[in-house]
C-alpha positions as CSV (number, residue, x, y, z in Angstrom):
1,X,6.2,-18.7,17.1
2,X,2.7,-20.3,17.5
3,X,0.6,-22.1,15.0
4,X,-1.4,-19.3,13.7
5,X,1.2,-17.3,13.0
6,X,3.1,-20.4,11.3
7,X,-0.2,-20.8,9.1
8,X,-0.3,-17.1,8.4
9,X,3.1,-17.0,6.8
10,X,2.6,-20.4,5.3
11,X,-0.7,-18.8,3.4
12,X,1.1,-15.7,2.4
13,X,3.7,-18.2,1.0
14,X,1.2,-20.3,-0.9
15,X,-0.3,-16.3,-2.4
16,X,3.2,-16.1,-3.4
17,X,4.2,-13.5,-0.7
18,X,7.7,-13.4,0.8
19,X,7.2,-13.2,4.0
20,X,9.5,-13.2,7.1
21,X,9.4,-12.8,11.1
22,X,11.1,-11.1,13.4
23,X,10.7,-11.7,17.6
24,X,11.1,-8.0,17.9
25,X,10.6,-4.3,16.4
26,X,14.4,-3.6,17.1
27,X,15.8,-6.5,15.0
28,X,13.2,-6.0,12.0
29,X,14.1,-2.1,11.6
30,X,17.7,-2.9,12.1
31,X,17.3,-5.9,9.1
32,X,15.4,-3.6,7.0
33,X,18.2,-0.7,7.8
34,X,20.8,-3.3,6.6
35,X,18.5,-4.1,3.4
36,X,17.9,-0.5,2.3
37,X,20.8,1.1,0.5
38,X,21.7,4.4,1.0
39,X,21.4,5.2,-2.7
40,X,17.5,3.9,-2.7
41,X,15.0,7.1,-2.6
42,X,11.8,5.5,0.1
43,X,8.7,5.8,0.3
44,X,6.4,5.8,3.1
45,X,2.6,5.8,3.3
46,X,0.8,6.9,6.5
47,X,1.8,4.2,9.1
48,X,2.0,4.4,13.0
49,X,3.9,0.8,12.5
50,X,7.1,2.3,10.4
51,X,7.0,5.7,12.7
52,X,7.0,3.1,15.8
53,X,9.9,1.5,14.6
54,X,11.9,4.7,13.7
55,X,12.4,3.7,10.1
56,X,11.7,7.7,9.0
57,X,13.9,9.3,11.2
58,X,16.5,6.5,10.8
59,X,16.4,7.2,7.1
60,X,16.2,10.4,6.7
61,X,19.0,11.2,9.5
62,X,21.9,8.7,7.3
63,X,20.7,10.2,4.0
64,X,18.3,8.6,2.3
65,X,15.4,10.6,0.4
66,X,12.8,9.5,1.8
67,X,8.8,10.7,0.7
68,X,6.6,10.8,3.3
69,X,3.3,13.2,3.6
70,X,3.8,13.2,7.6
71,X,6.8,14.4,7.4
72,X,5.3,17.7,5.2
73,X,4.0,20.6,6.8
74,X,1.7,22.1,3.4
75,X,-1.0,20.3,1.7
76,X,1.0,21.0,-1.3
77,X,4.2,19.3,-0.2
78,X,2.0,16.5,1.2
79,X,0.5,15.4,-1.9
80,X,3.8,15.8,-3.8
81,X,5.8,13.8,-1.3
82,X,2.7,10.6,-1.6
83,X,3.0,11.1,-5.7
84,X,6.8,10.4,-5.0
85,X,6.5,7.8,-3.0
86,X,4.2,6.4,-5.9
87,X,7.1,6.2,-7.7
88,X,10.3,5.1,-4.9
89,X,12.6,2.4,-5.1
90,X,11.7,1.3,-1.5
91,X,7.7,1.8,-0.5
92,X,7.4,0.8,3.3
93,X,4.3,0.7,5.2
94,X,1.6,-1.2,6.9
95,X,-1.6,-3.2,6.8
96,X,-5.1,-2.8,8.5
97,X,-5.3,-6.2,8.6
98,X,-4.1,-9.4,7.9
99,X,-6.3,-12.9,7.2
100,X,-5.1,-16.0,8.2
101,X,-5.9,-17.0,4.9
102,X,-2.5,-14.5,3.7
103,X,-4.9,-11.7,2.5
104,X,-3.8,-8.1,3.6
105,X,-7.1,-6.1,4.1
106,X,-6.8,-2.2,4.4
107,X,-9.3,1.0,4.3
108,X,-7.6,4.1,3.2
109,X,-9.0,7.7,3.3
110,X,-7.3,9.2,0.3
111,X,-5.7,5.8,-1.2
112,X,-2.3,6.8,-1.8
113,X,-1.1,4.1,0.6
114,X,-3.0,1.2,-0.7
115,X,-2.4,1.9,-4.8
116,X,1.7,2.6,-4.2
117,X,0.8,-1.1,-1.9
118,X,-0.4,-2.5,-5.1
119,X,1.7,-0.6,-7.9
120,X,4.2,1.9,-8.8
121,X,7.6,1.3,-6.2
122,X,10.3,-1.7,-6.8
123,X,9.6,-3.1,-3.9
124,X,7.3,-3.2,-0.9
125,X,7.4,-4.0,2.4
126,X,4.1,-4.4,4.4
127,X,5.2,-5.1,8.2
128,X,2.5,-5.6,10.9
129,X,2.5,-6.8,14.2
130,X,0.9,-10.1,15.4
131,X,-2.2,-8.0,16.5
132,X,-2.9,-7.1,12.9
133,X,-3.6,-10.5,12.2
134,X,-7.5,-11.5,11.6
135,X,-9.4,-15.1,11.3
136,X,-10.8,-14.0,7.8
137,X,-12.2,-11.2,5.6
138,X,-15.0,-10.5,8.3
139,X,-12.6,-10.0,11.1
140,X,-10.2,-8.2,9.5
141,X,-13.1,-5.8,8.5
142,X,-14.4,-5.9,11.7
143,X,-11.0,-5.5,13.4
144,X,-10.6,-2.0,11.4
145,X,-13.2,-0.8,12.5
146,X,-13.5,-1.5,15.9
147,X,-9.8,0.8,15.5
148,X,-10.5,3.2,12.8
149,X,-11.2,6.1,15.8
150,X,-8.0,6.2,17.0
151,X,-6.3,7.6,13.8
152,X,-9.6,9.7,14.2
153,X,-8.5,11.0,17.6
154,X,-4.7,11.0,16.5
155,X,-5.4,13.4,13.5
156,X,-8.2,15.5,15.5
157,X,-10.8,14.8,12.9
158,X,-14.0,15.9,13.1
159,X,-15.5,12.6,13.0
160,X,-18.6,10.5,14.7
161,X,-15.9,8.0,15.6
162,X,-13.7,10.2,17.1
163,X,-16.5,11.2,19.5
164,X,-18.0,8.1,20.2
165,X,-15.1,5.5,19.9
166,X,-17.5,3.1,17.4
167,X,-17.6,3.6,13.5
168,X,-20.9,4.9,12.2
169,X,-20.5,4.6,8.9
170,X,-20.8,7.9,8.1
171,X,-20.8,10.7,5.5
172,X,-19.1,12.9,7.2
173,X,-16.7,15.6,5.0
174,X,-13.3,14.4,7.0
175,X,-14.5,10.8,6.8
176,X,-11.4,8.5,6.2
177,X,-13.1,5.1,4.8
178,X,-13.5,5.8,1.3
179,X,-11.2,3.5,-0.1
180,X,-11.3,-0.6,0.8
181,X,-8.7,-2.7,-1.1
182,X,-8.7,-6.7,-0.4
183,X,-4.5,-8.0,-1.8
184,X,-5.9,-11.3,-2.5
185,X,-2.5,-12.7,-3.9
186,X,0.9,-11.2,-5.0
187,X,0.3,-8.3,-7.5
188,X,1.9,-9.8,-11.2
189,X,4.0,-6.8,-11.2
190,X,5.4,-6.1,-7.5
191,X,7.8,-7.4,-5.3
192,X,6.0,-7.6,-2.2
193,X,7.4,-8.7,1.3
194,X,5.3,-9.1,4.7
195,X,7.2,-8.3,7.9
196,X,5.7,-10.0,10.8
197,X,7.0,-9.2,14.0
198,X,5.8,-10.6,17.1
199,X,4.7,-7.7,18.9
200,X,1.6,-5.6,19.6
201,X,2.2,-2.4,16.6
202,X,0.0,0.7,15.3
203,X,-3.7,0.3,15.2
C-alpha cells in the first residue's frame, strides 16, 4: 500500500470513517459476502463498482432481497426498488470521488444514491477503487467530470457529453448532474464504512 492511500484511510479515520483495504476485488466481495447475512434486505444505488464485483448477482442468487433500480425493467418498479433501498438494512454502493483529505465527493442525476449515502439504511458501505481517489475538492470535481460521459454513453443518453466526450455543463432534459453532495465527515446518524481496494474500478 503506498503513502497516499495510507493518508487517505488515515483521513477518513480522523472524519470518523471506518475504513478498510483490500489488494483485490475478489477478496473485498468475498469479505463483504461473509459480512452480509442472509436475513439482511440490500440496497444498492447505481454503481458500475458493486456490479463489477458481482455483489448483485451474488446476492440475489443465495437469497437475499436485494433493491436495486438496474435490476427493474419499469420506471415504476425502478423508483420503488431506490425508495426501498432508502430504507435496507445493507445500502452498498460507490463514490465519484474520493479527497485525500477523507471527503467522498459525488454528482447524482436523480439523488437516490447519494441521500440513502447520507441517511435512511443501517449501514453503508462506499467501496471505490484506488482510481477514485482525488488530491482535494477540485480534483475530485474535476475527476467527475472528465468521466461523467461514459455513464452517458453506457445509458445512451441523449447528452452533449455523450457526443463529445467533455462535460458542457449543460441544460439538457436527460442531463445527469443535478445533484452534488460533498460527505465532509461521518453522518451523526449512519454507520458508514469505505472499501478501498487497490484496483482500477467503475468510472
Amino acid at each position: 500500500m503506498d503513502k497516499r492511500i495510507e493518508d487517505t484511510m488515515k483521513a477518513l479515520e480522523k472524519n470518523k470513517f471506518k475504513v478498510r483495504y483490500f489488494n483485490d476485488s475478489k477478496t473485498a466481495s468475498e469479505t463483504l459476502l461473509n459480512e452480509i447475512s442472509l436475513s439482511d434486505k440490500v440496497g444498492i444505488g447505481g454503481s458500475i463498482t458493486i456490479t463489477e464485483l458481482g455483489l448483485p448477482k451474488a446476492l440475489v442468487d443465495r437469497g437475499n432481497t436485494v433493491y436495486f433500480h438496474w435490476l427493474e425493467t419499469t420506471p415504476e418498479g425502478m423508483d420503488n426498488a431506490r425508495r426501498n433501498a432508502s430504507r435496507a438494512d445493507i445500502y452498498l454502493t460507490s463514490t465519484n470521488a474520493l479527497t485525500e483529505k477523507g471527503q467522498l465527493v459525488n454528482i447524482d442525476g436523480t439523488g437516490n444514491r447519494v441521500t440513502s449515502m447520507i441517511f435512511g439504511p443501517k449501514k453503508v458501505y462506499v467501496v471505490c477503487g484506488i482510481n477514485k481517489i482525488a488530491e482535494d475538492i477540485d480534483g475530485a470535481m474535476k475527476r467527475i467530470k472528465e468521466n461523467t460521459y461514459k455513464n452517458a454513453r453506457r445509458l445512451k443518453l441523449d447528452t452533449p457529453c455523450a457526443i463529445t466526450g467533455k462535460c458542457n455543463d449543460c441544460s439538457s432534459p436527460q442531463r445527469m448532474c443535478n445533484v452534488t453532495t460533498i460527505i465532509e465527515k461521518k453522518p451523526s446518524k449512519t454507520d458508514i464504512e469505505v472499501i478501498i481496494i487497490g484496483e482500477a474500478l467503475g468510472y
